[in-house]
N, C-alpha and C positions, 0 to 999 in steps of 0.2 A: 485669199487666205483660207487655207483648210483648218477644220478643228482640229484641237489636240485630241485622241485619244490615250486615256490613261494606261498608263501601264501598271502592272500587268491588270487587263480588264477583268469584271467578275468573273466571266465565261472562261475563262483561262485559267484561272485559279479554281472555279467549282469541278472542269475537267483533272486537273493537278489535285484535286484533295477526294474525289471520285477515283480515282487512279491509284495514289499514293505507294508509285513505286520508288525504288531509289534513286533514278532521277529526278523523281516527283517531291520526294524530300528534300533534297538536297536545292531543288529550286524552291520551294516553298520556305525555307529555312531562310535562304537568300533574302526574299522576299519581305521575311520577320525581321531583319536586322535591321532594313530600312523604317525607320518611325515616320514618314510621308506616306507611304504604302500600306498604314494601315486600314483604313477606311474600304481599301480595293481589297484584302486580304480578308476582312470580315464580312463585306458585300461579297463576294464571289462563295465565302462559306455557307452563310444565309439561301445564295442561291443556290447551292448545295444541297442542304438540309432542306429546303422545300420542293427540289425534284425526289427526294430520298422519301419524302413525307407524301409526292403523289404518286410515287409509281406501286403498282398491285402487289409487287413483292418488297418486304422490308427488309435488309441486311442489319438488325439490327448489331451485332457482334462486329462489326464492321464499323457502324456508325461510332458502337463503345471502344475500339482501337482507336478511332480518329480524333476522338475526343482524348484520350491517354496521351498520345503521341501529341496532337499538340499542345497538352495542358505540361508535360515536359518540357519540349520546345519551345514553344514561347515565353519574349521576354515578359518581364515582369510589367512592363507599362501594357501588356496586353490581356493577364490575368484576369482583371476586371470586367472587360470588354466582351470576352470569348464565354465569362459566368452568363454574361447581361445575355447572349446571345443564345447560349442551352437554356435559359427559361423562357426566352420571348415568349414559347409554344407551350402545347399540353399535348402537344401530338409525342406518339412512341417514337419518331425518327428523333424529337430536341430531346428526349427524357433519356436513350441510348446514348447520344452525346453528352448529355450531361451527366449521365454515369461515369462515364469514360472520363471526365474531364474534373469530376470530382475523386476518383480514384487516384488520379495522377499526382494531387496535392500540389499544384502548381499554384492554386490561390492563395494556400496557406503559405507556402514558400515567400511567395512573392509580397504577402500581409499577413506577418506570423499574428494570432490572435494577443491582444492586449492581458498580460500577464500581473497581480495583486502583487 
């Protein structure tokens, strides 16, 4: 009996979100629709944003796109997950993503703030 490996694994997804061309979108979107997938979709981001956080040069404008793009795109059961995710860190790769993903207005969309 062989293990299962997950689909799609982190390394696949941190290449696909490292990438983010429009094939790279249009599978990662895929990806998002599945609510089983997510756990692989945020692990693979994670591992993402901690090769972007060790390599000597920082894209950060890049990091802030990715966070944009998928604080739009993702659904709403993932809004929360993807905030929890730009604060883990203090490093300038999570705080560019977290620009990016607070720009987008995805969290507020998704949990409009409680209104008198």
């Amino acid at each position: 009996m062989t293990a299962s490996v997950p689909f799609p694994d982190r390394d696949t997804v941190a290449e696909k979100l490292a990438a983010l061309s429009e094939p790279d979108k249009s599978y990662l979107t895929l990806v998002m629709q599945n609510a089983v997938q997510d756990d692989n979709l945020l692990d693979g981001l994670r591992r993402h944003l901690d090769f972007a956080a060790g390599s000597p040069f920082l894209n950060s404008l890049k990091l802030e796109n990715l966070g944009l793009w998928l604080g739009t795109q993702a659904p709403d059961r993932l809004q929360i997950r993807l905030m929890e995710t730009a604060r883990s860190s203090q490093h300038p790769a999570y705080q560019a993503f977290r620009t990016g993903l607070s720009r987008s207005g995805g969290l507020e969309r998704a949990h409009p703030p409680a209104t008198r």
